[in-house]
C-alpha positions as protocol buffer text, in pm:
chain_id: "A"
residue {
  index: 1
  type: UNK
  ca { x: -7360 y: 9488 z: 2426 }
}
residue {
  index: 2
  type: UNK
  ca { x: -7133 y: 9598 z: 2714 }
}
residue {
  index: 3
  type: UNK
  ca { x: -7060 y: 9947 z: 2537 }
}
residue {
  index: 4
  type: UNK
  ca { x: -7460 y: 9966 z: 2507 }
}
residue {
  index: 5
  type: UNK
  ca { x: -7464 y: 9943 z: 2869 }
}
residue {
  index: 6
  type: UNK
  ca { x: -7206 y: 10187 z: 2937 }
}
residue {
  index: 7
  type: UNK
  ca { x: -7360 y: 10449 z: 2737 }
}
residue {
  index: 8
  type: UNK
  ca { x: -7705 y: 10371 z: 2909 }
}
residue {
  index: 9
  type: UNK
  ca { x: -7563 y: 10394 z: 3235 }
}
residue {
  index: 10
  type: UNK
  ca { x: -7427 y: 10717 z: 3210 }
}
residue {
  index: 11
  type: UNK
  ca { x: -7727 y: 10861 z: 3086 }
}
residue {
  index: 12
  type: UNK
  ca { x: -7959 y: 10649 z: 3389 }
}
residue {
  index: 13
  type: UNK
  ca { x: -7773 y: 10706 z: 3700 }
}
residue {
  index: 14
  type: UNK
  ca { x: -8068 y: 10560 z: 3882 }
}
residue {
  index: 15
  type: UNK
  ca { x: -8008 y: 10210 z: 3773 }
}
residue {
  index: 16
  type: UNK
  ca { x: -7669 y: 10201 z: 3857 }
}
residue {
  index: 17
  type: UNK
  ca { x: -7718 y: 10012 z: 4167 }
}
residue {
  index: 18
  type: UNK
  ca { x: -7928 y: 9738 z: 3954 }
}
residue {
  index: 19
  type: UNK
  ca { x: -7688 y: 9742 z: 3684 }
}
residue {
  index: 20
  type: UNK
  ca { x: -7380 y: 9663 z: 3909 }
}
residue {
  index: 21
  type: UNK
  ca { x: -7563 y: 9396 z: 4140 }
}
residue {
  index: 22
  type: UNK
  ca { x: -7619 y: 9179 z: 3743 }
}
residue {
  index: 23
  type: UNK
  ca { x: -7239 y: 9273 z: 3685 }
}
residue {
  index: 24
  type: UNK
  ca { x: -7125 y: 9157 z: 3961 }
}
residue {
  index: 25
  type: UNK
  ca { x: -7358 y: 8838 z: 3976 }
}
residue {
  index: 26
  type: UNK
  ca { x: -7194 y: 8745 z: 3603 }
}
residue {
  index: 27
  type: UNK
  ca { x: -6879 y: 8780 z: 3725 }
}
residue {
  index: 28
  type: UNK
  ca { x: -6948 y: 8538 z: 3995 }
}
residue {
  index: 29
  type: UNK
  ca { x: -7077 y: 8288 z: 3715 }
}
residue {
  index: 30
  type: UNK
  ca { x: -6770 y: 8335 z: 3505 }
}
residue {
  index: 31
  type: UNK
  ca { x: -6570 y: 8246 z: 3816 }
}
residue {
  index: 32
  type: UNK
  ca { x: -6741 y: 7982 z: 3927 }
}
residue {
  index: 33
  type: UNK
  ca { x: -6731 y: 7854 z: 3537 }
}
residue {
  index: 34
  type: UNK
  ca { x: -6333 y: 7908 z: 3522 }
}
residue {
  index: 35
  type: UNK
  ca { x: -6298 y: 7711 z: 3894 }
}
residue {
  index: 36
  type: UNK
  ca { x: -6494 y: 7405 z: 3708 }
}
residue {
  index: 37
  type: UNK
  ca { x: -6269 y: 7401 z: 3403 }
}
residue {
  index: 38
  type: UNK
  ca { x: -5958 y: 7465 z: 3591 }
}
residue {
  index: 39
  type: UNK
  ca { x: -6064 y: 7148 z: 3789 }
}
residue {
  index: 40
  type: UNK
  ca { x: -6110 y: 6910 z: 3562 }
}
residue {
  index: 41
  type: UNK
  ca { x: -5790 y: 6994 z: 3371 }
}
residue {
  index: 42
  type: UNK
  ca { x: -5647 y: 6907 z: 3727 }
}
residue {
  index: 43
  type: UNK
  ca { x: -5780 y: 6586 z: 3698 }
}
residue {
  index: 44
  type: UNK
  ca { x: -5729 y: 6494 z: 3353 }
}
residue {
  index: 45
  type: UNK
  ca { x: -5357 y: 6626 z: 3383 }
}
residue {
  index: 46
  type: UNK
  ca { x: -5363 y: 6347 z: 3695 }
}
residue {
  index: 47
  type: UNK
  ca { x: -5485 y: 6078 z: 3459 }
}
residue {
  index: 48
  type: UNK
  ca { x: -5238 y: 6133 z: 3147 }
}
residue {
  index: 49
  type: UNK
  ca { x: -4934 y: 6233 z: 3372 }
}
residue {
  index: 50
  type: UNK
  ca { x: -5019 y: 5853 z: 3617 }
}
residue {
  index: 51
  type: UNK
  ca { x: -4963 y: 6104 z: 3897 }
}
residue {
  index: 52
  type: UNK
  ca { x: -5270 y: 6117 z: 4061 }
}
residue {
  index: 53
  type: UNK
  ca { x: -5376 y: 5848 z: 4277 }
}
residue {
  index: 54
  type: UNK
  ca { x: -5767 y: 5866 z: 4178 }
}
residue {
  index: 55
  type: UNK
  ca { x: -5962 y: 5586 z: 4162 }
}
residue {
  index: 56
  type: UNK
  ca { x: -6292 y: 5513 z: 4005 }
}
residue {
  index: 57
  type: UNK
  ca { x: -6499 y: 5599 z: 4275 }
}
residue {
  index: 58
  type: UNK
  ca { x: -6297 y: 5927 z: 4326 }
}
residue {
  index: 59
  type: UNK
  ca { x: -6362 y: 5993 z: 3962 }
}
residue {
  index: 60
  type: UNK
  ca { x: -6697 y: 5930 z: 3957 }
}
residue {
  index: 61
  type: UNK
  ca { x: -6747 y: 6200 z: 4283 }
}
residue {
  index: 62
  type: UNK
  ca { x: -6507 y: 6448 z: 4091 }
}
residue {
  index: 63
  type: UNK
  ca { x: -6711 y: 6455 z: 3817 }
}
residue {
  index: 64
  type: UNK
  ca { x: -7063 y: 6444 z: 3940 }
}
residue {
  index: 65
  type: UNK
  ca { x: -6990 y: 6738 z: 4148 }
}
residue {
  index: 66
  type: UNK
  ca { x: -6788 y: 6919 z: 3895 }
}
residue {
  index: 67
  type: UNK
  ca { x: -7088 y: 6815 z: 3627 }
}
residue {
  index: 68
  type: UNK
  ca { x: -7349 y: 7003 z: 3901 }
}
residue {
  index: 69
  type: UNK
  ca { x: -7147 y: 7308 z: 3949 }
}
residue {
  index: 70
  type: UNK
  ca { x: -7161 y: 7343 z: 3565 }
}
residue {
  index: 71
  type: UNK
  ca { x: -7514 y: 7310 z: 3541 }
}
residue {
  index: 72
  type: UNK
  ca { x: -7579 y: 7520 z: 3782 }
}
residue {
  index: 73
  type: UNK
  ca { x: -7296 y: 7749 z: 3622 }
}
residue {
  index: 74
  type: UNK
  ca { x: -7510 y: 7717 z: 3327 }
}
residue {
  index: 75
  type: UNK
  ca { x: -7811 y: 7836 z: 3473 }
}
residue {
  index: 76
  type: UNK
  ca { x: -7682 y: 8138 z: 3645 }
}
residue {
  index: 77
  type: UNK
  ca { x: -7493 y: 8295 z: 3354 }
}
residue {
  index: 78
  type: UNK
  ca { x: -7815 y: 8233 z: 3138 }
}
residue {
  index: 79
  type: UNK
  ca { x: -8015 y: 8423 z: 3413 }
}
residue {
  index: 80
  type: UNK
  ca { x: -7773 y: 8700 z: 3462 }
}
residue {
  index: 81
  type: UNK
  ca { x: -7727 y: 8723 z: 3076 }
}
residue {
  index: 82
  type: UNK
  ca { x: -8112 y: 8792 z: 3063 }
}
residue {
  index: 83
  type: UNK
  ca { x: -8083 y: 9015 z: 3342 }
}
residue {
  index: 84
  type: UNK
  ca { x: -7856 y: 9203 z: 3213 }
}
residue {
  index: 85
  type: UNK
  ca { x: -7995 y: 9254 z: 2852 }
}
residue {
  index: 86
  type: UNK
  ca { x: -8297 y: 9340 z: 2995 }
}
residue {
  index: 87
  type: UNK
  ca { x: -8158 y: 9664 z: 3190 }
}
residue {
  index: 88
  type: UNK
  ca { x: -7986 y: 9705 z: 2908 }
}
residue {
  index: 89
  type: UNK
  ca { x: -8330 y: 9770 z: 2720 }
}
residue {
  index: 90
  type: UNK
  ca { x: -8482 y: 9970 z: 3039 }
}
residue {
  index: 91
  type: UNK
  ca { x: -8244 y: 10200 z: 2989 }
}
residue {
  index: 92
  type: UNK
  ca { x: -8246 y: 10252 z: 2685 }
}
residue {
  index: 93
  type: UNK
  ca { x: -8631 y: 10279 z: 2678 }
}
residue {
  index: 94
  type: UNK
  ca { x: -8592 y: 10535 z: 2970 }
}
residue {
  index: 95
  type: UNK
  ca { x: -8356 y: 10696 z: 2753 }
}
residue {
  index: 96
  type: UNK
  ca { x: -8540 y: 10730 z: 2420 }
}
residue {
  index: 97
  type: UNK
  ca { x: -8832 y: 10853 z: 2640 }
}
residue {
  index: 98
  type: UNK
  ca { x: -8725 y: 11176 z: 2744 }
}
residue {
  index: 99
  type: UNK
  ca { x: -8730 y: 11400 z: 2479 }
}
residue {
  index: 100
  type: UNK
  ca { x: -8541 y: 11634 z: 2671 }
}
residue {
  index: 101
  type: UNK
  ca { x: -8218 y: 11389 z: 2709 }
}
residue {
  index: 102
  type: UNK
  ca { x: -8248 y: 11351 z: 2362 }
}
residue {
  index: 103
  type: UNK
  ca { x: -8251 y: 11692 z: 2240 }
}
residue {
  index: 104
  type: UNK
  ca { x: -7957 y: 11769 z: 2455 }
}
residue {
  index: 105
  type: UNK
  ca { x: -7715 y: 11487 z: 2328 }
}
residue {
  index: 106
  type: UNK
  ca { x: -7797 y: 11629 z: 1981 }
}
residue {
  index: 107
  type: UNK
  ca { x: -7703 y: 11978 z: 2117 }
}
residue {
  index: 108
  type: UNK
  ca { x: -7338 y: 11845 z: 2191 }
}
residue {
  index: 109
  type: UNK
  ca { x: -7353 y: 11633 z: 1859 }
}
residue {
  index: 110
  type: UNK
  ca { x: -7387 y: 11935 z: 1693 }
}
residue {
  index: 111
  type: UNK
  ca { x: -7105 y: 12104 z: 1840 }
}
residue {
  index: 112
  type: UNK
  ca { x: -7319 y: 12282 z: 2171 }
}
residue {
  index: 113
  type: UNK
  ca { x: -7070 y: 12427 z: 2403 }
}
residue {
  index: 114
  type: UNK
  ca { x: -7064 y: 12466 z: 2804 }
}
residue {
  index: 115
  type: UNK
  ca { x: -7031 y: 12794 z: 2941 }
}
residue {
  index: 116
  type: UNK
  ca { x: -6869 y: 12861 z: 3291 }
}
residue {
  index: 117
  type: UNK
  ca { x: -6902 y: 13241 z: 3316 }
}
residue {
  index: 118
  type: UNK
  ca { x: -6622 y: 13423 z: 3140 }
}
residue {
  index: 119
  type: UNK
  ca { x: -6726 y: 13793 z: 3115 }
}
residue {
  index: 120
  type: UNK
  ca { x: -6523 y: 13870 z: 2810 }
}
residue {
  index: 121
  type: UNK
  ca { x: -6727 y: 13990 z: 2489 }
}
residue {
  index: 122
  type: UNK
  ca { x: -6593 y: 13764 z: 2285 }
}
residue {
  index: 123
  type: UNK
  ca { x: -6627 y: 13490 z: 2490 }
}
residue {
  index: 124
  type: UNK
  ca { x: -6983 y: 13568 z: 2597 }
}
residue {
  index: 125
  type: UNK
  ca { x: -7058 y: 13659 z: 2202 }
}
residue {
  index: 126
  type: UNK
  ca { x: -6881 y: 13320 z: 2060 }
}
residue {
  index: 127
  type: UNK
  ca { x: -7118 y: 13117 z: 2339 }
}
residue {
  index: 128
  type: UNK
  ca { x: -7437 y: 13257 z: 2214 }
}
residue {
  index: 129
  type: UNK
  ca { x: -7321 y: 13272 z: 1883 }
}
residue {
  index: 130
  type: UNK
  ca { x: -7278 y: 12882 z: 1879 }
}
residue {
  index: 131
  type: UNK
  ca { x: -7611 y: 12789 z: 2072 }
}
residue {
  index: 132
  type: UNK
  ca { x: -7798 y: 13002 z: 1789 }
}
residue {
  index: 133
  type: UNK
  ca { x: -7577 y: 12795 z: 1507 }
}
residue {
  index: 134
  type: UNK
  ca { x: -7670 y: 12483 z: 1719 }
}
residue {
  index: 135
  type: UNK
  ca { x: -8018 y: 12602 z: 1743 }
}
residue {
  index: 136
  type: UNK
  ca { x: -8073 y: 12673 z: 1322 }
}
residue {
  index: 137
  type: UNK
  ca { x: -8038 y: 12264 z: 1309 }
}
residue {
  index: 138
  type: UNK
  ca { x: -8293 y: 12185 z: 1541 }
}
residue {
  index: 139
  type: UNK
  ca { x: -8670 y: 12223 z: 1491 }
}
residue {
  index: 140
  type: UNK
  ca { x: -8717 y: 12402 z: 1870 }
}
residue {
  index: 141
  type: UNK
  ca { x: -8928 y: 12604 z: 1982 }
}
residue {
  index: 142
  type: UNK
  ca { x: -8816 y: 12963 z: 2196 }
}
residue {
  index: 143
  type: UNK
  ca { x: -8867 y: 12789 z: 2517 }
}
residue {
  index: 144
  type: UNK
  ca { x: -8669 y: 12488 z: 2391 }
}
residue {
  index: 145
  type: UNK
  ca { x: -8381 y: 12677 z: 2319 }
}
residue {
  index: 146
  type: UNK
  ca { x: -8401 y: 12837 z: 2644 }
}
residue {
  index: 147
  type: UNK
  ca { x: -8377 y: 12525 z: 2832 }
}
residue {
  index: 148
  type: UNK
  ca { x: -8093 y: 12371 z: 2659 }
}
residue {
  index: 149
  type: UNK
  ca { x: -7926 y: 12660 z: 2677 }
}
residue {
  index: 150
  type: UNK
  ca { x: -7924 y: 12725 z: 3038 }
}
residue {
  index: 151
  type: UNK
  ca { x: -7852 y: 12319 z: 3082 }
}
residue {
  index: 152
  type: UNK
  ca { x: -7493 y: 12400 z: 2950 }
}
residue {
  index: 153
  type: UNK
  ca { x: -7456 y: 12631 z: 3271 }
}
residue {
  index: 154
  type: UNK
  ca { x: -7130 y: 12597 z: 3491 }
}
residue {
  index: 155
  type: UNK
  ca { x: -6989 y: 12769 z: 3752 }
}
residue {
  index: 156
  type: UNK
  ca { x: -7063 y: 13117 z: 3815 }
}
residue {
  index: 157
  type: UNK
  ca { x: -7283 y: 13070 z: 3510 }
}
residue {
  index: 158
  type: UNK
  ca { x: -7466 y: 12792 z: 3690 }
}
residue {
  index: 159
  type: UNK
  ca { x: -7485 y: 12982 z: 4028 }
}
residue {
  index: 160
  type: UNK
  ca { x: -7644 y: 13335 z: 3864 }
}
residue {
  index: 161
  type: UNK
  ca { x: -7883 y: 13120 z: 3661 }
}
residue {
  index: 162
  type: UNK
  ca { x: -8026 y: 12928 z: 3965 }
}
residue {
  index: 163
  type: UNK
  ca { x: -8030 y: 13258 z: 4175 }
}
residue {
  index: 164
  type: UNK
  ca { x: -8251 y: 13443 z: 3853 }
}
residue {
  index: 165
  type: UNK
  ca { x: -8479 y: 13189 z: 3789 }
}
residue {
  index: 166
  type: UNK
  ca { x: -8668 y: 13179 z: 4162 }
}
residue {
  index: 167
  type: UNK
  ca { x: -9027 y: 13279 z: 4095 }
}
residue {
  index: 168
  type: UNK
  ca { x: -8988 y: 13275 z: 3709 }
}
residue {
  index: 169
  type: UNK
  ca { x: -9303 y: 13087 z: 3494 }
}
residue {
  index: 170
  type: UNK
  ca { x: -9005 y: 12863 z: 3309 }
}
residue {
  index: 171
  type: UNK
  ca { x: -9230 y: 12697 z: 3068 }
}
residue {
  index: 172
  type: UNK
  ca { x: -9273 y: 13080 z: 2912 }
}
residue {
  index: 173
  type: UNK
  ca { x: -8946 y: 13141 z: 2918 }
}
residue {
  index: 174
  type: UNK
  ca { x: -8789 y: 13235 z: 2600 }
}
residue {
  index: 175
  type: UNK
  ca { x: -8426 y: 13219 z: 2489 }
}
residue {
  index: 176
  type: UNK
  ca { x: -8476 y: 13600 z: 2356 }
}
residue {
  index: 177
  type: UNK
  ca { x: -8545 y: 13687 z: 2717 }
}
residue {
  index: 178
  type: UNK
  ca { x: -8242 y: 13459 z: 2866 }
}
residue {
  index: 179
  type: UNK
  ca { x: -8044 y: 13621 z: 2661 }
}
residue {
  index: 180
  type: UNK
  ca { x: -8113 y: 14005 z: 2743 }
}
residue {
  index: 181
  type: UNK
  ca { x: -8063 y: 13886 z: 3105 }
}
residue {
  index: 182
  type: UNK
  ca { x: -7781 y: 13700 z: 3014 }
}
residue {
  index: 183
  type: UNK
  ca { x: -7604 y: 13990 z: 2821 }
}
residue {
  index: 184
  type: UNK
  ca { x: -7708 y: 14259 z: 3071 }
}
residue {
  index: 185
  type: UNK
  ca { x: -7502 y: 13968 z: 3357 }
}
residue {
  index: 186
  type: UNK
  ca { x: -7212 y: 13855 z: 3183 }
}
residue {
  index: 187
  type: UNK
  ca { x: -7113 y: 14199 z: 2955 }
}
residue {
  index: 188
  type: UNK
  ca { x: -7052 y: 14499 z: 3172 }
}
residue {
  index: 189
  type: UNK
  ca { x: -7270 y: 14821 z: 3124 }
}
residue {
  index: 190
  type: UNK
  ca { x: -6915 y: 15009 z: 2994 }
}
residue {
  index: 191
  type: UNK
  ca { x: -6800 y: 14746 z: 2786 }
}
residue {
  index: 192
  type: UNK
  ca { x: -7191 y: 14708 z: 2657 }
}
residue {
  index: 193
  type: UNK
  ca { x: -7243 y: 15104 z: 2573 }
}
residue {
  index: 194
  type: UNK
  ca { x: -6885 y: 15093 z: 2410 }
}
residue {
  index: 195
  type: UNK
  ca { x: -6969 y: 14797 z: 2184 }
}
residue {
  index: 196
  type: UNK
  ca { x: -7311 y: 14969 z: 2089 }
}
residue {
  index: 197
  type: UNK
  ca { x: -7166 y: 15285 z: 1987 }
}
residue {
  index: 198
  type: UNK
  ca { x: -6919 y: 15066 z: 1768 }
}
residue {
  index: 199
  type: UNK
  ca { x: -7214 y: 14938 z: 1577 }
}
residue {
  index: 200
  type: UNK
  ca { x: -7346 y: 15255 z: 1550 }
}
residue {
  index: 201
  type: UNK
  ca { x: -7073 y: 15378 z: 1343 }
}
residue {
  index: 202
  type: UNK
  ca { x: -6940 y: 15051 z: 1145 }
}
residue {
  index: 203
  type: UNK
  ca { x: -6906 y: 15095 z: 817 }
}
residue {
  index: 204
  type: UNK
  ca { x: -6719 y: 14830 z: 531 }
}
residue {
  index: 205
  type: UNK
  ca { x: -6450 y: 15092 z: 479 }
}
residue {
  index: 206
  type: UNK
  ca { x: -6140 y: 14797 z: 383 }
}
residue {
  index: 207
  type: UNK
  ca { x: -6309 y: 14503 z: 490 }
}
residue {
  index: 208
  type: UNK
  ca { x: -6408 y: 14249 z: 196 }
}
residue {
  index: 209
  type: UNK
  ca { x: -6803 y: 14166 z: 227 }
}
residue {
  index: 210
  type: UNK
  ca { x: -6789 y: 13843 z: 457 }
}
residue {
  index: 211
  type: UNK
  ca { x: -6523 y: 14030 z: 740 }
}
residue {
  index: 212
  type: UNK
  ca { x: -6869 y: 14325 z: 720 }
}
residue {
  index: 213
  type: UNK
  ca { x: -7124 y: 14117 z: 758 }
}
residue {
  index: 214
  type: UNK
  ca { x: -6970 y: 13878 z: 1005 }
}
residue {
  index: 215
  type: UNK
  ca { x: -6838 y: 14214 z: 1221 }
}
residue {
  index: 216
  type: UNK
  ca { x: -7210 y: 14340 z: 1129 }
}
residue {
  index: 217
  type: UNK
  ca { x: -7385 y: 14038 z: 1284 }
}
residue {
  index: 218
  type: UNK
  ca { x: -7136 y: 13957 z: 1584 }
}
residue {
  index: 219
  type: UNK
  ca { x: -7193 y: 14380 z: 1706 }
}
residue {
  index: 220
  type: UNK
  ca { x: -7592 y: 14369 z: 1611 }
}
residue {
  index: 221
  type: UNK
  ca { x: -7686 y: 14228 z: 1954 }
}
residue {
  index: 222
  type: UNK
  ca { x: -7544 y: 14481 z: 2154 }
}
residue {
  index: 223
  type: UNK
  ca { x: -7803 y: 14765 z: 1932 }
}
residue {
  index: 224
  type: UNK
  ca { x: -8089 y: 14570 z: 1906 }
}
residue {
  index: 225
  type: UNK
  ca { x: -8313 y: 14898 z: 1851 }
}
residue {
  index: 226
  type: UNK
  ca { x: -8099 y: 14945 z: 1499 }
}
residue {
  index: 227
  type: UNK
  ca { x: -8219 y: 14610 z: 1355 }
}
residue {
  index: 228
  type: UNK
  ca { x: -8547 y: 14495 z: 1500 }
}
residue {
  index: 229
  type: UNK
  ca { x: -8708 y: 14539 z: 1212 }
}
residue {
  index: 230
  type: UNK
  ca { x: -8610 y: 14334 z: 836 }
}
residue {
  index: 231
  type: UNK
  ca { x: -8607 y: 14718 z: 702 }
}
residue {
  index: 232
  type: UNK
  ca { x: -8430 y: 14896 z: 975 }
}
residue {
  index: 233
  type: UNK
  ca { x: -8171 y: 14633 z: 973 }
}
residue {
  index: 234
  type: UNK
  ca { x: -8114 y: 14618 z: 549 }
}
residue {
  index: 235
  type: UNK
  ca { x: -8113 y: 14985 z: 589 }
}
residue {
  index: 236
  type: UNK
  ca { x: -7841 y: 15006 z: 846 }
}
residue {
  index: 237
  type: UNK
  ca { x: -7641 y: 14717 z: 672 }
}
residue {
  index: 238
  type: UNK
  ca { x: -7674 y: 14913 z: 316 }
}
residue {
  index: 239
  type: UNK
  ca { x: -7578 y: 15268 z: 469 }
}
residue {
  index: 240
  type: UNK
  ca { x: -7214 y: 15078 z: 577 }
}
residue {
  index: 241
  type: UNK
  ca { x: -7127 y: 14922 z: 231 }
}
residue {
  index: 242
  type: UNK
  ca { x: -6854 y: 15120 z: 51 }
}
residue {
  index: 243
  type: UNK
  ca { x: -6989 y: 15444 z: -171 }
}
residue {
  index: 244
  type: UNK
  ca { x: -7017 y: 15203 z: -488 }
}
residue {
  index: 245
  type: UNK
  ca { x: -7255 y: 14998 z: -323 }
}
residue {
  index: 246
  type: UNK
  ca { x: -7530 y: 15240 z: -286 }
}
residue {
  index: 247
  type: UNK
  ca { x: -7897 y: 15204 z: -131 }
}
residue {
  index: 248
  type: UNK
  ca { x: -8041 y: 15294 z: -513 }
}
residue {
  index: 249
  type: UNK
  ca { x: -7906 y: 15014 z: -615 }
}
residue {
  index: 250
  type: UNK
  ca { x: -7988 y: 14732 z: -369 }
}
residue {
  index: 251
  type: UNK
  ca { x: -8360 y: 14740 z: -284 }
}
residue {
  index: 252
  type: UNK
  ca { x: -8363 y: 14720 z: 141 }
}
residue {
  index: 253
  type: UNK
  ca { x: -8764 y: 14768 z: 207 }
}
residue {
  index: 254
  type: UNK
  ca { x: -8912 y: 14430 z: 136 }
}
residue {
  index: 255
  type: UNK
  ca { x: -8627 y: 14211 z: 85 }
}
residue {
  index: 256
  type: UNK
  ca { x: -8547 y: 13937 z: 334 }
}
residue {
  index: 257
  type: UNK
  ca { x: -8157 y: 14053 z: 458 }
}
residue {
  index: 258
  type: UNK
  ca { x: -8019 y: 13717 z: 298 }
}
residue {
  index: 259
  type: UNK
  ca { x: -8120 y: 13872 z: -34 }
}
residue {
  index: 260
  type: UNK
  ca { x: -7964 y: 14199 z: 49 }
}
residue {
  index: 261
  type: UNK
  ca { x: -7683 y: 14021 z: 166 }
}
residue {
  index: 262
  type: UNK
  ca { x: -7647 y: 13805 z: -185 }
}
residue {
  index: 263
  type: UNK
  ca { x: -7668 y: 14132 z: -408 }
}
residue {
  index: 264
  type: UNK
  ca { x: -7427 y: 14289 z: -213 }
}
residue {
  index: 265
  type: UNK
  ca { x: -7174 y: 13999 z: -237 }
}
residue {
  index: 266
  type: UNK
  ca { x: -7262 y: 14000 z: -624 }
}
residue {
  index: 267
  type: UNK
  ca { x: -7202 y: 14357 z: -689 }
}
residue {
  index: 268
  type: UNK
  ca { x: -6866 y: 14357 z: -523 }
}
residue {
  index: 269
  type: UNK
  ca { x: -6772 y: 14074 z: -703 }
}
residue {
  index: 270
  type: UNK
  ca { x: -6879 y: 14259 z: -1011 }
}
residue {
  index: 271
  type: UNK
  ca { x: -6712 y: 14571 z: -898 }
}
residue {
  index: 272
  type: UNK
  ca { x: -6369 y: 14324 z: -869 }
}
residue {
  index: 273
  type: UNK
  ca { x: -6410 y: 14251 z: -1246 }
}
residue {
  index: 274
  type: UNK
  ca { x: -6489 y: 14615 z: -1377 }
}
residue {
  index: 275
  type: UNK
  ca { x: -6163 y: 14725 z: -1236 }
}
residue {
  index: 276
  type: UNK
  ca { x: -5986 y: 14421 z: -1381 }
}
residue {
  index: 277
  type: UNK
  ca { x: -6163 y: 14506 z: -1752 }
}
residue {
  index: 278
  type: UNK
  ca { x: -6098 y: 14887 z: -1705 }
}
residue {
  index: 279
  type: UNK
  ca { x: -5723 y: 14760 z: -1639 }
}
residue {
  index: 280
  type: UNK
  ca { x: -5700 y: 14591 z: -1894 }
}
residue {
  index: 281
  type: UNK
  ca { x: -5823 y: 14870 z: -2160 }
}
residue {
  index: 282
  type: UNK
  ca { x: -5667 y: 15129 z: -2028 }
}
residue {
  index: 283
  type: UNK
  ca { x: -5738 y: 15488 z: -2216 }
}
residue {
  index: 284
  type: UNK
  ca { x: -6052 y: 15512 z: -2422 }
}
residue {
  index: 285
  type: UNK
  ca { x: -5764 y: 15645 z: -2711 }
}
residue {
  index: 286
  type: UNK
  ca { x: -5600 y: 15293 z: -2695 }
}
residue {
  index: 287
  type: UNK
  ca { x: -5652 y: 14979 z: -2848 }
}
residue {
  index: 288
  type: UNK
  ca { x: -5971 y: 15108 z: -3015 }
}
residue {
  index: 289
  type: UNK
  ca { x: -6071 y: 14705 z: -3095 }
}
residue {
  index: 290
  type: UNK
  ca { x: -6181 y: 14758 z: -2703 }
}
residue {
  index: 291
  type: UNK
  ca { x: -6449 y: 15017 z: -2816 }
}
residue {
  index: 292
  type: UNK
  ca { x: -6797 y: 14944 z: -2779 }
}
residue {
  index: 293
  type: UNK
  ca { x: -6773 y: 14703 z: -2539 }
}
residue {
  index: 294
  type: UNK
  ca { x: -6963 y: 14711 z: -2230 }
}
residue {
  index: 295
  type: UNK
  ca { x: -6960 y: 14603 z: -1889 }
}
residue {
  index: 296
  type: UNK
  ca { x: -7251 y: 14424 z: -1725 }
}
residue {
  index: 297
  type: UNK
  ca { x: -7377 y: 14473 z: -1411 }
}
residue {
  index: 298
  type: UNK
  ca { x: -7552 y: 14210 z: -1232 }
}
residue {
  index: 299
  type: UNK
  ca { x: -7910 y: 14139 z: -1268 }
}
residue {
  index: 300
  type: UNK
  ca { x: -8107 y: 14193 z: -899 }
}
């Protein structure tokens, strides 16, 4: 119960005041309730050890006020208990009524990240790249994402976003349009034009499928005009794989890019075993029991 009301308290700063003046009442019970018992082991300590010098009268007084501070003991810590419980459930009704506070302790659950301002590419990139991550396990809409996104502001981050958003219709706000402001704020115009022309001309030259396609993705943002289109993207993905992997044989006009993406992986991991089975046979004038086999290419 008391961690419930930690966690609740946290998230309702506006009861704390409430919250603390039931604390602090139970604590007064519970002291009151320790003074009582400490008492009458007193007296019964005076009784066993012959020490004290009570008599039955004194007795009788000891314990009829020591029985009414219990009772009334009693009563308070029962009230304060049902105080307490019942800003325990406030809260958490508050709580579990704003879909907003919700959504945004899921975002951290999930691994949601801060972001303070740091103007380096890769640190600007690995943000955005975890909010979309975050985003693909959520069912949110665009303006959604915009709004937890620019809730894990700090700093300079924090300052730029509250100077941008004066006279902006939030509630049409979309996280594709934070993020070309964002991009165009936090990735300088050099840096921007260099990393664009880098996309231009990347190709999978010695890089194993996943190291292209994660380089491919991570450089993407910075040439949107390349891939805002399912075609123009496959197309521009296809024209980088290595010379084996050519367009005519991965289809790039109606495919989604995860398909494109699945055949490529396939044929390089066919391409792997060719060379192993060509190894392995060697000259077409040796070990003739190899002839007449054949290699097979994967199905699309």
């Amino acid at each position: 119960m008391i961690a419930a009301w930690e966690d609740s308290d946290e998230s309702n700063s506006e009861n704390d005041g409430s919250n603390n003046e039931v604390v602090n009442l139970c604590l007064i019970a519970f002291g009151d309730a320790e003074e009582v018992m400490v008492g009458r082991y007193n007296l019964r300590s005076a009784k066993l050890n012959g020490t004290g010098k009570e008599t039955t009268a004194n007795t009788a007084a000891v314990e009829a006020a020591t029985t009414g501070v219990t009772n009334t003991v009693e009563v308070n810590v029962g009230e304060m208990m049902a105080q307490l419980l019942q800003v325990v459930q406030n809260n958490n009704q508050g709580h579990q009524g704003d879909p907003f506070a919700m959504r945004n302790k899921d975002f951290g659950s999930l691994g949601g990240q801060k972001f303070s301002g740091n103007r380096k590419p890769t640190a600007v990139n690995a943000w955005v790249q975890k909010c979309e991550m975050v985003f693909g396990r959520m069912q949110l809409t665009e303006v959604q994402k915009q709004e937890l996104a620019t809730y894990q502001l700090q700093g300079a981050a924090l300052f730029w976003w509250n100077s941008w958003k004066e006279g902006l219709d939030l509630t049409t706000l979309t996280w594709a349009d934070f993020k070309t402001r964002f991009d165009l704020k936090f990735i300088p115009a050099a840096i921007w034009s260099q990393l664009s022309d880098e996309f231009l001309k990347l190709t999978q030259e010695g890089r194993t499928m996943i190291e292209y396609v994660t380089k491919f993705n991570e450089l993407s943002r910075y040439a949107p005009y390349l891939v805002d289109t399912q075609e123009k993207k496959n197309e521009k993905f296809i024209k980088g794989l290595n010379h084996y992997l050519s367009k005519s044989r991965i289809p790039f006009d109606v495919e989604p890019f995860d398909r494109v993406l699945d055949l490529a992986l396939k044929y390089e991991e066919n391409e792997k075993q060719f060379k192993k089975w060509k190894a392995r046979v060697g000259e077409t004038s040796r070990g003739s029991h190899y002839r007449g086999q054949q290699f097979q290419r994967p199905q699309q």
